[in-house]
Jmol script that loads the backbone (N, CA, C; Angstrom):
load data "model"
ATOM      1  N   UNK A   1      -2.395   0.416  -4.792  1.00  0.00           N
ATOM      2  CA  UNK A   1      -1.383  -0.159  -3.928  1.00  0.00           C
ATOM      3  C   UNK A   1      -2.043  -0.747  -2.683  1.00  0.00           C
ATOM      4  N   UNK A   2      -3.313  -0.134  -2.373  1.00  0.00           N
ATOM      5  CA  UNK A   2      -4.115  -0.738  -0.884  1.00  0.00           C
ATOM      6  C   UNK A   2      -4.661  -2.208  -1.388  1.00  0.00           C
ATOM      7  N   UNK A   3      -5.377  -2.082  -2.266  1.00  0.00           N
ATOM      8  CA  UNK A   3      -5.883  -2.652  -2.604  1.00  0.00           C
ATOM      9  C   UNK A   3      -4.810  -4.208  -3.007  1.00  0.00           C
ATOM     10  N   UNK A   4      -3.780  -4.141  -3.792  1.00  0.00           N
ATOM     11  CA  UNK A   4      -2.818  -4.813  -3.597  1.00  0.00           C
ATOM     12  C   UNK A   4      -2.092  -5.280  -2.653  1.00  0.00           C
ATOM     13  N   UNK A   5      -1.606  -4.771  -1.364  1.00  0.00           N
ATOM     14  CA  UNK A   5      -1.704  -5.225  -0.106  1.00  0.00           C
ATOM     15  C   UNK A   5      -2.496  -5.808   0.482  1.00  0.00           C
ATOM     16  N   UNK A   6      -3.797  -5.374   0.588  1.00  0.00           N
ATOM     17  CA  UNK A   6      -5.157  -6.079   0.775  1.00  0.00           C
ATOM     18  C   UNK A   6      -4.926  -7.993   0.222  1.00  0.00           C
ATOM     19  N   UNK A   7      -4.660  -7.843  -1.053  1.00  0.00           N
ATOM     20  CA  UNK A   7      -4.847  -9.032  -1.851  1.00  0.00           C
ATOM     21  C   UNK A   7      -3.571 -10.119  -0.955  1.00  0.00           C
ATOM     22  N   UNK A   8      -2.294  -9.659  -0.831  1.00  0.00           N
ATOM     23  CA  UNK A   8      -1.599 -10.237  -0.667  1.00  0.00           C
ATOM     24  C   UNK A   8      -1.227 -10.412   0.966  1.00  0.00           C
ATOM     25  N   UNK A   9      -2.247  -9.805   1.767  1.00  0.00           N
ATOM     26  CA  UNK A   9      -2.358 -10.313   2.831  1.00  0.00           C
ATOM     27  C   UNK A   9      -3.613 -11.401   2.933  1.00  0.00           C
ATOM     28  N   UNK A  10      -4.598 -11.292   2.267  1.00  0.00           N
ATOM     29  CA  UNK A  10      -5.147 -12.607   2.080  1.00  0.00           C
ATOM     30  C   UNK A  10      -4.326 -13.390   1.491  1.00  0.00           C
ATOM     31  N   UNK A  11      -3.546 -13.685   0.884  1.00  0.00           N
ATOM     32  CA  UNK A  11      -2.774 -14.562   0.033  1.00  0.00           C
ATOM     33  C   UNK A  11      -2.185 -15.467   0.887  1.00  0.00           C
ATOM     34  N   UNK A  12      -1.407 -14.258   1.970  1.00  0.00           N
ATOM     35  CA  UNK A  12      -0.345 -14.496   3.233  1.00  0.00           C
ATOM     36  C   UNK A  12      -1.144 -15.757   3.818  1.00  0.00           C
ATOM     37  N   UNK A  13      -1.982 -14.955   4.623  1.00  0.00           N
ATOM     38  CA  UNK A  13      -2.671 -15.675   5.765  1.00  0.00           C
ATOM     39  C   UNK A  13      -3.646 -17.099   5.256  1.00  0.00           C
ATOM     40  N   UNK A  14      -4.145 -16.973   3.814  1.00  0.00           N
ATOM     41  CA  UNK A  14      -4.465 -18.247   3.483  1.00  0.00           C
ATOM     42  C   UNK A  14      -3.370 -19.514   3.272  1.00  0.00           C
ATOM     43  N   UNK A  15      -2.364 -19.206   2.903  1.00  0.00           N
ATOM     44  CA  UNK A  15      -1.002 -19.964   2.561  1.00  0.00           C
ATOM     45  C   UNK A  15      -0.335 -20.124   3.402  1.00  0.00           C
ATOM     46  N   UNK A  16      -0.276 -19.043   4.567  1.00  0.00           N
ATOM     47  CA  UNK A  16       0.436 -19.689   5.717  1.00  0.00           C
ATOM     48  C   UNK A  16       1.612 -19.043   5.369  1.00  0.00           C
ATOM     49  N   UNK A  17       1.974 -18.128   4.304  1.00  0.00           N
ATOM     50  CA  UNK A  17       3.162 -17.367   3.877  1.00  0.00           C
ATOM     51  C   UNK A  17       3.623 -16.228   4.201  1.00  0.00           C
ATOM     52  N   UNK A  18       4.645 -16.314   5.369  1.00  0.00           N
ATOM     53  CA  UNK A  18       4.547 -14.817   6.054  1.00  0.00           C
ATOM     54  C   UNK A  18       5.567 -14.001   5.597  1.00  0.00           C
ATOM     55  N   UNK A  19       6.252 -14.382   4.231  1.00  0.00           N
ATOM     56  CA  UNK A  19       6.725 -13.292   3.319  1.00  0.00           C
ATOM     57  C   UNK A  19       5.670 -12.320   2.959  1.00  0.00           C
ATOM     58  N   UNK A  20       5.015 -12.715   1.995  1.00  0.00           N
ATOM     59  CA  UNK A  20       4.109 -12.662   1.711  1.00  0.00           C
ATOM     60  C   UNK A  20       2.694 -11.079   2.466  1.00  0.00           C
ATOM     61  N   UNK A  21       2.657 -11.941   3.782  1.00  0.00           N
ATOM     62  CA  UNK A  21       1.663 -10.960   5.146  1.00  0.00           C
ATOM     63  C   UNK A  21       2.897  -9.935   5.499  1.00  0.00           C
ATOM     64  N   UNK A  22       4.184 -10.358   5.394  1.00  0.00           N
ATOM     65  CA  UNK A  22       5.024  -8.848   5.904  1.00  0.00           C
ATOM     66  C   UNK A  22       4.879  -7.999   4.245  1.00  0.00           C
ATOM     67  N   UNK A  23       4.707  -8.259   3.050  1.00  0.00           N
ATOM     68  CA  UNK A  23       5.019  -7.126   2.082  1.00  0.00           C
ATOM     69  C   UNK A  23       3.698  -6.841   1.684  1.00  0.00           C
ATOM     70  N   UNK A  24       2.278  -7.636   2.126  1.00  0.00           N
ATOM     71  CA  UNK A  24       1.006  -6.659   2.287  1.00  0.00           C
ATOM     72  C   UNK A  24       0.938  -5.984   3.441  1.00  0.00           C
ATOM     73  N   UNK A  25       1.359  -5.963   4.230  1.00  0.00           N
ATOM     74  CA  UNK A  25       1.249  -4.900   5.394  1.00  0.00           C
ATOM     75  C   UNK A  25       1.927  -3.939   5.286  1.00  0.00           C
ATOM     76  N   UNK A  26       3.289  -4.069   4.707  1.00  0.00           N
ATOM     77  CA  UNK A  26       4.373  -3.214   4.149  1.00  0.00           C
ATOM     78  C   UNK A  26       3.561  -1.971   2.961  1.00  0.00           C
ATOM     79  N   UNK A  27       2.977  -2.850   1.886  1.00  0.00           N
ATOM     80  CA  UNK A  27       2.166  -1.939   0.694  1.00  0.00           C
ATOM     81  C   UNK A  27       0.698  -1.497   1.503  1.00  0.00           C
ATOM     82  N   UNK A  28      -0.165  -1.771   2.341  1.00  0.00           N
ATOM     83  CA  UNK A  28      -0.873  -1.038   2.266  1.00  0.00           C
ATOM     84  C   UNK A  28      -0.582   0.239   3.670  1.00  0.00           C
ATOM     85  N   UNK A  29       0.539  -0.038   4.427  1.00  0.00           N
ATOM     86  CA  UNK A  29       1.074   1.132   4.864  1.00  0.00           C
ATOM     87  C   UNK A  29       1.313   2.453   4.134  1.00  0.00           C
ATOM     88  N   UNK A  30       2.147   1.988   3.296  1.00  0.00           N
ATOM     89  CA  UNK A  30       2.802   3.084   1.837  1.00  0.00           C
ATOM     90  C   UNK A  30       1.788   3.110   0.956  1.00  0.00           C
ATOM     91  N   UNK A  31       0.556   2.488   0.970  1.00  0.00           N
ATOM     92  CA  UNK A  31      -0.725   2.816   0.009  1.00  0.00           C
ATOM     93  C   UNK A  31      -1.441   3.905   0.750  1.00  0.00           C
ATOM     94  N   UNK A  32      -1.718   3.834   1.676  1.00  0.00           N
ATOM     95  CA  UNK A  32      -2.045   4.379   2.851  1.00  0.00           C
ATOM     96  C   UNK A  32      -1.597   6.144   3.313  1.00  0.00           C
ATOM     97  N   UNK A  33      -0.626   6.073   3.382  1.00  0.00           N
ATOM     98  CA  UNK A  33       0.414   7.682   3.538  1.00  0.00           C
ATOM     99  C   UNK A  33       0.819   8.149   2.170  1.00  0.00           C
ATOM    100  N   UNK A  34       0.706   7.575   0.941  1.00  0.00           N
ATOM    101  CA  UNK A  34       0.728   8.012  -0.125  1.00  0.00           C
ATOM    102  C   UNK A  34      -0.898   8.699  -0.724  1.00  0.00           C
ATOM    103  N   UNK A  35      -1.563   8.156   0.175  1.00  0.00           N
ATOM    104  CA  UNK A  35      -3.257   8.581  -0.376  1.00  0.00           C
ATOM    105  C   UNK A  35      -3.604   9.965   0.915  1.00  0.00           C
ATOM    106  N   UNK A  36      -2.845   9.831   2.068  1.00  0.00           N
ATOM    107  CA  UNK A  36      -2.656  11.003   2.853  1.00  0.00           C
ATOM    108  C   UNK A  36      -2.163  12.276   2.548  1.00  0.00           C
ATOM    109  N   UNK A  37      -0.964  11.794   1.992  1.00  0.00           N
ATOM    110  CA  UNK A  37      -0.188  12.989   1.163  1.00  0.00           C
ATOM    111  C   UNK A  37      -1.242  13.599  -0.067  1.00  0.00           C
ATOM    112  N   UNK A  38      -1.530  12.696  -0.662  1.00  0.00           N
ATOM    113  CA  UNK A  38      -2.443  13.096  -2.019  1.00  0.00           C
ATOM    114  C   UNK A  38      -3.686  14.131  -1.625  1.00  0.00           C
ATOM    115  N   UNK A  39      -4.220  14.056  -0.276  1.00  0.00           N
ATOM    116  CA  UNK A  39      -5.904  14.597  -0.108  1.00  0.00           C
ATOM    117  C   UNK A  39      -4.929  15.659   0.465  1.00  0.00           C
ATOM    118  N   UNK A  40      -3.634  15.791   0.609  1.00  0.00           N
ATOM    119  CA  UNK A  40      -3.280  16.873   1.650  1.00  0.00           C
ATOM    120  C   UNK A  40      -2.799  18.000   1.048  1.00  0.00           C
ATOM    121  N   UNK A  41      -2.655  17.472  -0.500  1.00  0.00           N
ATOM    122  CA  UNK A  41      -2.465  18.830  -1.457  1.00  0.00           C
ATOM    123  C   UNK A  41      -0.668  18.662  -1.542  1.00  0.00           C
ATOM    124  N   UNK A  42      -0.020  17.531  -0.835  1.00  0.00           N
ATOM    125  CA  UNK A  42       1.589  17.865  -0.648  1.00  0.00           C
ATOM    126  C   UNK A  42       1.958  17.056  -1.944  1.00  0.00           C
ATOM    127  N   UNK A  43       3.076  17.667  -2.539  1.00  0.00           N
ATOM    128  CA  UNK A  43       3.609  16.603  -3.841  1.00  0.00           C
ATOM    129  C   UNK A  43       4.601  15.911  -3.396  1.00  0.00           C
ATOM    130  N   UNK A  44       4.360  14.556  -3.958  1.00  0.00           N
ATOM    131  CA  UNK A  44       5.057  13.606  -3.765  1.00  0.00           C
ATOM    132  C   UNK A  44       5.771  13.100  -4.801  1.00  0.00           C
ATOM    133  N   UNK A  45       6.923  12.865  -4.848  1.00  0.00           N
ATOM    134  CA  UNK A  45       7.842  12.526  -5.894  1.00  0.00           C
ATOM    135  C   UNK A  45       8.422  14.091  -6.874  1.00  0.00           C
ATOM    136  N   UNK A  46       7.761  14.777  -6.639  1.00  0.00           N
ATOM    137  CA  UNK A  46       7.876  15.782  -7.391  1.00  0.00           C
ATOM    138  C   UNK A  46       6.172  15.846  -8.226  1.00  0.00           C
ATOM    139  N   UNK A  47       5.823  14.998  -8.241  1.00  0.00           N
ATOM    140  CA  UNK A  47       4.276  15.192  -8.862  1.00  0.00           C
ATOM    141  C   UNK A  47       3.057  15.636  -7.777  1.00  0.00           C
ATOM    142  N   UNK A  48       2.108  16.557  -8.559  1.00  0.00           N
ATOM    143  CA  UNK A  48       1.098  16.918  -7.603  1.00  0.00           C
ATOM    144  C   UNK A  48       0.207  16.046  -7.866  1.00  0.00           C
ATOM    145  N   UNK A  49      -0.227  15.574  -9.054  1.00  0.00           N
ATOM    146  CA  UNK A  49      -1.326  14.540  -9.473  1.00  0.00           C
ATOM    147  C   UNK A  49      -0.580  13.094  -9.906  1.00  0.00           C
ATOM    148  N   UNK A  50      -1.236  11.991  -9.551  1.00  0.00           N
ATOM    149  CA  UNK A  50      -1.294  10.914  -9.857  1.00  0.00           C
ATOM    150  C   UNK A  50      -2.341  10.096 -10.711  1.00  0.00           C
ATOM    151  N   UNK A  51      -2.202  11.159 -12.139  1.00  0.00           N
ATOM    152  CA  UNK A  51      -3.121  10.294 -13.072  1.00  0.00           C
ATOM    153  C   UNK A  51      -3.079  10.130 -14.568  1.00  0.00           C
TER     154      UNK A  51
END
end "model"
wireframe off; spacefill off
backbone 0.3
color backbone group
């Protein structure tokens, strides 16, 4: 999901598309606190592992 945000804020800012730069900043926020939760041992969604 970071990594996907990542992509689509280059996407944004090369295109000039600021849909686009608001829903990569949006995903690598929530990529971000979802990979926090994960090292923190807390389950998320009801799942402890994501694999």
């Amino acid at each position: 999901m970071i990594v996907l945000g990542v992509i689509l804020l280059i996407i944004g800012f090369v295109a000039s598309i600021p849909v686009l730069w608001s829903i990569g900043i949006a995903l690598v926020v929530i990529g971000l606190v979802l990979a926090v939760l994960g090292r923190a041992g807390t389950k998320v969604a009801g799942r402890s592992h994501w694999f």
